[in-house]
C-alpha positions in Angstrom: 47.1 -35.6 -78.2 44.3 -32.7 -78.1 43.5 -31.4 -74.6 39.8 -30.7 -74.2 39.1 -27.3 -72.1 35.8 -26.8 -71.0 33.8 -23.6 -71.0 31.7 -24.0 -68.7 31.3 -22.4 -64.8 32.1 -23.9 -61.8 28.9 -25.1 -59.6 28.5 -22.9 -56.0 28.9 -19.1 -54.6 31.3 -16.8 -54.7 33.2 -14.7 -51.9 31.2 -11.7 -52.8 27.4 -13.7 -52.7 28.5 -15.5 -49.3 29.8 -12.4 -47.7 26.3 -10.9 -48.7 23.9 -13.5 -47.4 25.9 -13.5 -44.4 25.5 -10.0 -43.9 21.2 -9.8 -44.5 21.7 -12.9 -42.4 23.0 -10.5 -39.3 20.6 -8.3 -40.2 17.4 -10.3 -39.6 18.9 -12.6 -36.6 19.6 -8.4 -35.2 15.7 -7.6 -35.9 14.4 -10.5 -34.4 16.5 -10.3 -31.0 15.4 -7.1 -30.7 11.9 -7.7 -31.3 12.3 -10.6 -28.8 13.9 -8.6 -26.6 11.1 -5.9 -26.6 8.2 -8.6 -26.2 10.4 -9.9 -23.4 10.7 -6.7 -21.8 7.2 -5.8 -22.3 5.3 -9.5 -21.5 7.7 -8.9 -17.7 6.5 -5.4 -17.1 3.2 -6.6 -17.9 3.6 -9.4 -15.2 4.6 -6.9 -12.5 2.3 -4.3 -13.4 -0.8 -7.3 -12.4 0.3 -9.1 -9.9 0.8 -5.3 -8.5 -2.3 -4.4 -9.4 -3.4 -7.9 -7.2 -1.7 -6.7 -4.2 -3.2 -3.3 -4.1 -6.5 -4.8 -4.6 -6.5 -7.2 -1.8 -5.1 -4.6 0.8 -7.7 -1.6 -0.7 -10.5 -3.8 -0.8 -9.7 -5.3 2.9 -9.5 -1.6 4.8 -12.0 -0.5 2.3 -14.7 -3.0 3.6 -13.4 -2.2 7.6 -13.2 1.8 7.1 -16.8 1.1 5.2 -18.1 -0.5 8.8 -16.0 2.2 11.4 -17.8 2.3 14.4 -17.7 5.4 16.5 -20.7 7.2 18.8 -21.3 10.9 20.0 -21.7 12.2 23.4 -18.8 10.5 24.9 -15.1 11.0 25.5 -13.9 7.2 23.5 -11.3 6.8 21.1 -13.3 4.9 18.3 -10.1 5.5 15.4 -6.6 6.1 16.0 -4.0 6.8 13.0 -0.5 7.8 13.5 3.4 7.8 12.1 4.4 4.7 13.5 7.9 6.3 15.5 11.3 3.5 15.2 9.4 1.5 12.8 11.6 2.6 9.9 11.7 1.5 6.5 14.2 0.9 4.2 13.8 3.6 1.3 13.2 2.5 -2.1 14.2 5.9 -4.3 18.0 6.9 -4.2 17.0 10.1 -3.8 14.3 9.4 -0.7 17.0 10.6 1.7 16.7 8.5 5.1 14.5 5.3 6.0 10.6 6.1 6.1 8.1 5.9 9.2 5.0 3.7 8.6 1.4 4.9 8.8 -0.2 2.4 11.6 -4.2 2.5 12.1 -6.4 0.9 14.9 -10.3 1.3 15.1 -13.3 -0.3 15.7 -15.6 -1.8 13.2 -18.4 -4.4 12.4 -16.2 -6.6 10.7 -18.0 -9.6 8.4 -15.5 -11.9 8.9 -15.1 -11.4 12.6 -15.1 -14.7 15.1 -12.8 -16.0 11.7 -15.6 -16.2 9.4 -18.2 -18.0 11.6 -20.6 -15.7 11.9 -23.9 -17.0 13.2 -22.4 -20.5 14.7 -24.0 -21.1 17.8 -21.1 -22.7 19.0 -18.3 -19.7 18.2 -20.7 -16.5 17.5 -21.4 -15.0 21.3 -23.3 -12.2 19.8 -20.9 -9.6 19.7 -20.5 -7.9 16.3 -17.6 -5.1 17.4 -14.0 -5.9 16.5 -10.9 -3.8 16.7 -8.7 -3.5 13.6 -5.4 -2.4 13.4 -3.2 -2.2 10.1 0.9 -2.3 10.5 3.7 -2.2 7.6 6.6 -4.0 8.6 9.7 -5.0 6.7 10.6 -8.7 6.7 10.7 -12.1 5.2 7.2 -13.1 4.9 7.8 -16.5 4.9 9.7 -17.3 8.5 9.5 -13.5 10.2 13.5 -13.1 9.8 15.1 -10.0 8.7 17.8 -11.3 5.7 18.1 -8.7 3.5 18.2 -11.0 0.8 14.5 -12.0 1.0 13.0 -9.1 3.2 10.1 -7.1 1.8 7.4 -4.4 2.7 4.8 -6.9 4.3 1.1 -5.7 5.4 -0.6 -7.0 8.2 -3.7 -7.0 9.7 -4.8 -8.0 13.0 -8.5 -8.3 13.7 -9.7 -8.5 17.2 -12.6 -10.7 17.7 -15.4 -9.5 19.6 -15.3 -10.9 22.7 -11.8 -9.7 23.4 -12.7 -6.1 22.0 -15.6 -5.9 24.5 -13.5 -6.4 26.9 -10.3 -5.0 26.4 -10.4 -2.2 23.7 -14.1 -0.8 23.5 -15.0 2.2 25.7 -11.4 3.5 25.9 -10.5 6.9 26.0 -6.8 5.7 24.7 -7.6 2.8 22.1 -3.8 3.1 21.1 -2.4 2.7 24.2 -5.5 0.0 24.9 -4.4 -1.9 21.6 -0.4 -1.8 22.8 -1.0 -5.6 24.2 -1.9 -6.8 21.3 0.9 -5.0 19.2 3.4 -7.8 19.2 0.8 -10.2 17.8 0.2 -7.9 14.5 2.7 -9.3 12.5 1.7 -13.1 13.1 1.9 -15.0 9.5 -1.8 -15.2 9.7 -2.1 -11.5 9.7 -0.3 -12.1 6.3 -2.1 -9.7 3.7 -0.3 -8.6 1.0 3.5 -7.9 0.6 5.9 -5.4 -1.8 3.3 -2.4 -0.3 6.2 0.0 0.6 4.3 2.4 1.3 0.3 3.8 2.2 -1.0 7.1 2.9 -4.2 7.8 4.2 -5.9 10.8 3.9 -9.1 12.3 5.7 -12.3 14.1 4.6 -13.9 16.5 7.2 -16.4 18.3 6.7 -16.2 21.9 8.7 -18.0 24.8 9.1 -16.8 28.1 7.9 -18.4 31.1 8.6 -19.3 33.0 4.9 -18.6 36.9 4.6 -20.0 39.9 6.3 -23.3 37.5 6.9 -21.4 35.6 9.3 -23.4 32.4 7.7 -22.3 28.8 7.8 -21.0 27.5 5.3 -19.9 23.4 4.7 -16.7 22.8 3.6 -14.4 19.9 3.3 -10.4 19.5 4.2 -8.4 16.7 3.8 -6.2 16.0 6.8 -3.2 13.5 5.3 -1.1 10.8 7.1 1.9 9.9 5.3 4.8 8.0 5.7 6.7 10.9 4.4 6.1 12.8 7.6 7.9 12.6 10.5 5.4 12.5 13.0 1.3 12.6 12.8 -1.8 11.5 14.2 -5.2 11.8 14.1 -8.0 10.8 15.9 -11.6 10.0 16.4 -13.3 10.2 19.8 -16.8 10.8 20.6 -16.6 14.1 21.4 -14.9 15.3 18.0 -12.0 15.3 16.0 -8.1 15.4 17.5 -5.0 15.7 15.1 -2.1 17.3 15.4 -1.9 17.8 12.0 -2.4 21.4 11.0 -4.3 22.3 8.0 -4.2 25.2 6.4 -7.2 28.3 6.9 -8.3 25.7 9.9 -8.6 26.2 13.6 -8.6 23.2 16.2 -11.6 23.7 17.2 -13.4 23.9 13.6 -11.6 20.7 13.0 -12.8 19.5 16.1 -16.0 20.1 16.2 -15.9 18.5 12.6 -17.6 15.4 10.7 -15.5 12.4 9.4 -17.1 12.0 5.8 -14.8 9.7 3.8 -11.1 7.9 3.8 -8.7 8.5 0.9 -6.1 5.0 1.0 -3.1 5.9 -1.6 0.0 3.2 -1.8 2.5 2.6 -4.1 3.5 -1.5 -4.8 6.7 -2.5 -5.5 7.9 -5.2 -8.3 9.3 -7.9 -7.3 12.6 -7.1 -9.6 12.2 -3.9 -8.1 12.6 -5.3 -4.2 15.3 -7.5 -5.9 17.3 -4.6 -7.5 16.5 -2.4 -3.9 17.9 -5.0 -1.6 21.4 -5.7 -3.7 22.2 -1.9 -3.9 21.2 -0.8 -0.3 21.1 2.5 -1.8 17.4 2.3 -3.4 16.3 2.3 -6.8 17.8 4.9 -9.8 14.7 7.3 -10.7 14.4 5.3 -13.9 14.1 2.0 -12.2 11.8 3.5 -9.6 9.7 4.4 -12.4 9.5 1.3 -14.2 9.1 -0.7 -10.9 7.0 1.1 -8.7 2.7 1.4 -9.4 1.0 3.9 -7.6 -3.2 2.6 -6.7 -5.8 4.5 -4.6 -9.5 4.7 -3.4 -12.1 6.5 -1.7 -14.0 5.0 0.6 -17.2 7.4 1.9 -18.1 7.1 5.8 -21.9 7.9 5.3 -22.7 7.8 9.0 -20.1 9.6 10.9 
């Protein structure tokens, strides 16, 4: 009997060609997880970076609209603005290397608020005529939700308490203190419909005067603007608005008392920095504040000028 051998190949793929296509296999399931992971990282940053950019605007454009209507009058001894470092209001601190818990800047002043008596302006039947509120801004640290202090949910939450009118006339206008006027209203500043924005760990706010410096051998006049700055940074601060000048504790270099006193109130400068919400996350869990890395990745920065043409 004749045994027939054939010559011909096997069907399928060697060790060698398997080993290879599972190899370029890695490879392109590699490239496309990092690719992912890059979009990922990116469309997420993207996210934080608006709904940052949302939070500054609703604070900046709230005190932007109330510095743009600050009310304040000459020849008398009033307090019309009042903005200090709010002392035992600490914050947590958000950069490792922040050192202790920050003071808040807190403001209070009167203005011709639009959406004073709660937005009813010119119902018979709620608008009494008046069209001076008081103002005051707070930064608290809290749950936003039910006003509890778990460190779990807590965040930097902005509030602002506008005083209608009526109660302005009679309680806080024509006050030669309007801090110390405003302290029976203080514990109703952080009331959930004071609610403004939240994850704003910080604001500074920074004044324009304009002095006058005397120019040379001429002894001439000369304009000049210095910034006098509020910052949580600072231990301790204040300045103040009365109707018989200018009052701050806060010394400025190449500038006497009295030249700042005797000074005009030209614009407001409002700087804050917003925290992601990853970031409050990431800040809460370590208790030690956020790695200069994540602080940088987490933390947007937003300002504006607002210009007080009448002061």
């Amino acid at each position: 009997m004749k045994t027939h051998f054939s010559n011909r190949r096997s069907s399928g793929f060697t060790l060698i060609e398997l080993m290879v296509a599972m190899g370029i296999t890695a490879i392109i399931i590699t490239v496309l997880v990092t690719i992912t992971g890059v979009a990922t990282d990116t469309w997420t940053r993207s996210r934080s970076e608006i709904r940052a950019s949302r939070q500054a605007k609703t604070m900046l454009d709230t005190m932007a609209k109330d510095f743009e209507s600050l009310v304040s009058r000459r020849g008398n001894n009033f307090e019309w603005l009042h903005a200090a470092i709010v002392q035992g209001g600490n914050l947590p601190k958000v950069a490792k290397n922040q050192g202790s818990a920050a003071d808040a800047v807190g403001v209070t002043f009167l203005t011709a608020a639009t959406d004073r008596y709660l937005g009813q302006v010119g119902d018979p039947n709620v608008d009494k005529g008046g069209d001076v509120s008081c103002v005051s801004y707070r930064l608290r640290f809290k749950d936003p939700i039910d006003g509890g202090n778990n460190k779990r949910t807590s965040t930097f939450v902005l509030y602002r308490l506008l005083v209608n009118p009526d109660d302005t006339f009679k309680d806080l206008l024509g006050k030669d203190d309007l801090e110390d006027a405003f302290s029976s209203y203080e514990t109703n500043v952080d009331d959930e419909e004071n609610f403004i924005c939240e994850n704003v760990h910080q604001f500074t706010i920074t004044f324009h005067v304009e002095i006058s410096k005397s120019s040379g051998s001429s002894g001439a006049s000369v304009p000049e603007t210095v910034r006098v700055t509020l910052s949580s940074d600072q231990s301790q601060g204040e300045f103040s608005l009365t109707g018989s000048g200018i009052d701050s504790n806060i010394s400025v270099s190449g500038v006497t008392t009295d030249e700042l006193k005797a000074g005009r109130l030209k614009a407001v400068e409002i700087s804050m920095s917003v925290v992601s919400d990853a970031g409050i996350i990431r800040m809460n869990a370590s208790g030690q504040g956020l790695s200069e890395d994540d602080y940088a990745r987490n933390v947007y920065h937003y300002s504006r000028m607002v210009e007080l043409p009448g002061m």
